[in-house]
C-alpha positions as CSV (number, residue, x, y, z in Angstrom):
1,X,28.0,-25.0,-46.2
2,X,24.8,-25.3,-48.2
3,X,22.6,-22.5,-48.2
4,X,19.8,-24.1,-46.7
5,X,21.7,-25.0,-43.8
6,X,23.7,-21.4,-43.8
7,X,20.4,-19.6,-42.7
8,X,19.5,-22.0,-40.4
9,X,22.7,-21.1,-38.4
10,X,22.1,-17.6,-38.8
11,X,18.8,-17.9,-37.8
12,X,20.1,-19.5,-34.3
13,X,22.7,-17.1,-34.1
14,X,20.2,-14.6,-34.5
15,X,18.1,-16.0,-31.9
16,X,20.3,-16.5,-29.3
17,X,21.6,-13.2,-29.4
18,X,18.0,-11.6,-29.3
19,X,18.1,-14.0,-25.9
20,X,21.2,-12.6,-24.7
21,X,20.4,-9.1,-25.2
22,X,16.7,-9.1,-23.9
23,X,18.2,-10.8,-20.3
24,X,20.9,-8.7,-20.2
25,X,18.3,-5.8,-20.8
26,X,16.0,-7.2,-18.3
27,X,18.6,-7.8,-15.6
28,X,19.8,-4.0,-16.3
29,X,16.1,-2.5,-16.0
30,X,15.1,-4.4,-13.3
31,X,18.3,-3.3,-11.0
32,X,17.5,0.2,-11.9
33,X,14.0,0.0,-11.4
34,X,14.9,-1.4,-8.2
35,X,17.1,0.9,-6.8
36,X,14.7,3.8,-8.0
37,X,12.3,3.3,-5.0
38,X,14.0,4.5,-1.8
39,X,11.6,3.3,0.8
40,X,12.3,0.8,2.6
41,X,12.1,-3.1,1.7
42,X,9.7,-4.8,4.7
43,X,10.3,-8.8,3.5
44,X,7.2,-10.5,5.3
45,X,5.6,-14.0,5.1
46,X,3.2,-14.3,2.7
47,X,0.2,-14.8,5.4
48,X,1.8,-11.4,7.6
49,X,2.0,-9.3,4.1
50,X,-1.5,-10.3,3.1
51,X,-3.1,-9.7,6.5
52,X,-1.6,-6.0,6.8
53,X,-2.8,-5.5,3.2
54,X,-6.5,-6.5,3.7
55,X,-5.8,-4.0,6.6
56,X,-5.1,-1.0,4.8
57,X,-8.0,-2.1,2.1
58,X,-10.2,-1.7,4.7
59,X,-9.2,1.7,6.3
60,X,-9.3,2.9,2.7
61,X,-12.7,1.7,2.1
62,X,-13.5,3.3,5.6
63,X,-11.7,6.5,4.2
64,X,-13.9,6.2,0.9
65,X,-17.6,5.3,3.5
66,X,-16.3,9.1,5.1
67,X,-16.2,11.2,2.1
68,X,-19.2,9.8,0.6
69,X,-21.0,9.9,4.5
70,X,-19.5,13.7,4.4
71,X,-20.9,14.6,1.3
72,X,-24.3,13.5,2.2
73,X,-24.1,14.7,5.7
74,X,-25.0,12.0,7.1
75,X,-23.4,12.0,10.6
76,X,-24.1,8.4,11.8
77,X,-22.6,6.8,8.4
78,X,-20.1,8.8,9.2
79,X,-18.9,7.5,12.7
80,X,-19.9,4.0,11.7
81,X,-17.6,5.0,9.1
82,X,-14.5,5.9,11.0
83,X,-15.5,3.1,13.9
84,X,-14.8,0.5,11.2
85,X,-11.1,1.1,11.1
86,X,-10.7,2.6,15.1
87,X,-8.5,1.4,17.5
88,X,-11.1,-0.8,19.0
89,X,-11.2,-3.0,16.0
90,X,-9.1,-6.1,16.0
91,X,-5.9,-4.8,13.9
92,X,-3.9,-7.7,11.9
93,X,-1.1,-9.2,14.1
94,X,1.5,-7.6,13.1
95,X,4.2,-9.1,15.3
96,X,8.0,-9.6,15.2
97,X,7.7,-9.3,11.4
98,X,7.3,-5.1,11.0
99,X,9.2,-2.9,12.8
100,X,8.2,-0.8,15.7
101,X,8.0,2.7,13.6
102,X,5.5,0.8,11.2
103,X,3.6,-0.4,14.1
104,X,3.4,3.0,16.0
105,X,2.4,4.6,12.1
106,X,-0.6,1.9,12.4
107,X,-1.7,2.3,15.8
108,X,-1.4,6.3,15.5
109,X,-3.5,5.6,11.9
110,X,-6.3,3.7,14.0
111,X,-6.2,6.2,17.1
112,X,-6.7,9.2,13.9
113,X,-9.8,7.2,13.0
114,X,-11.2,7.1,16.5
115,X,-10.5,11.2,17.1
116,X,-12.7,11.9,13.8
117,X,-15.5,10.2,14.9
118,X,-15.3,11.5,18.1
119,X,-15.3,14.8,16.3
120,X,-18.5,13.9,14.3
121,X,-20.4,12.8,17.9
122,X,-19.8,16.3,19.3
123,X,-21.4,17.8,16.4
124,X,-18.2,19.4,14.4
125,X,-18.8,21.2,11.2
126,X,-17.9,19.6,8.1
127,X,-14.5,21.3,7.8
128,X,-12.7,20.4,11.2
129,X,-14.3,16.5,10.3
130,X,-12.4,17.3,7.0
131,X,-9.0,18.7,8.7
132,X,-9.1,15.2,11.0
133,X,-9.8,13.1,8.0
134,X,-7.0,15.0,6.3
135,X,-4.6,14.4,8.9
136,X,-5.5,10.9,9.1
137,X,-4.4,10.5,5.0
138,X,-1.3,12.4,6.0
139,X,-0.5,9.3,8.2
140,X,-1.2,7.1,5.2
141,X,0.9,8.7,3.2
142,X,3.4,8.8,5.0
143,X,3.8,5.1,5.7
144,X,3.4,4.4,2.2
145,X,5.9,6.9,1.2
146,X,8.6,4.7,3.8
147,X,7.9,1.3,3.4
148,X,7.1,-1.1,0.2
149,X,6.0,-4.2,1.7
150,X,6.8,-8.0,0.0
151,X,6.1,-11.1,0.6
152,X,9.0,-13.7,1.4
């Protein structure tokens, strides 16, 4: 073989086997990395998925409108604050495609909002409006500690 074309096959060779050993790397890191997160795997459609994440962007901006409100004391931002993501707000359909203890997490999430603002209108001092917002969080962190939601 003339030396021209000898490092040409090398060079393939060479090639390939950086291919082989990058998937097989790849393949490897992502089934580890995968079996690393022990909550549990919610598979929705696309449309479902989306709809309960613009949900929980929104009680997380509401959660954000409270500490700020807080800070200022400013009661009113405050309970338009925690209205924003109460119960009384229409809450993404979140039908057939999440299980029931995700759906109670949510509705108990929503129902936290509505006690803190309740709290706020009768005139509670800033650390009991605190304790409620922190148990609301707890909620949140809970469900995001259980569940890992993608889409289908």
């Amino acid at each position: 073989m003339r030396p021209g074309r000898l490092a040409t096959a090398a060079l393939i060779l060479w090639g390939f086997t950086v291919l082989v050993v990058g998937v097989a790397f790849y393949r490897s890191h992502r089934a580890t990395h995968a079996s690393a997160d022990p909550r549990a795997v919610l598979a929705l459609p696309s449309a479902t998925r989306d709809s309960v994440l613009a949900e929980m962007r929104a009680m997380l901006a509401s959660v954000h409108a409270i500490l700020g409100a807080s800070a200022r004391g400013d009661t009113a931002a405050l309970r338009a604050a925690a209205a924003a993501s109460a119960t009384a707000q229409p809450i993404a359909t979140l039908g057939a495609d999440l299980p029931a203890a995700f759906r109670s997490r949510a509705a108990e999430t929503h129902s936290l909002f509505d006690s803190l603002g309740a709290a706020v209108a009768a005139g509670a001092p800033r650390d009991t409006v605190m304790a409620h917002l922190a148990r609301l969080t707890a909620g949140c962190t809970a469900c995001h500690v259980a569940y890992r939601l993608v889409g289908r």
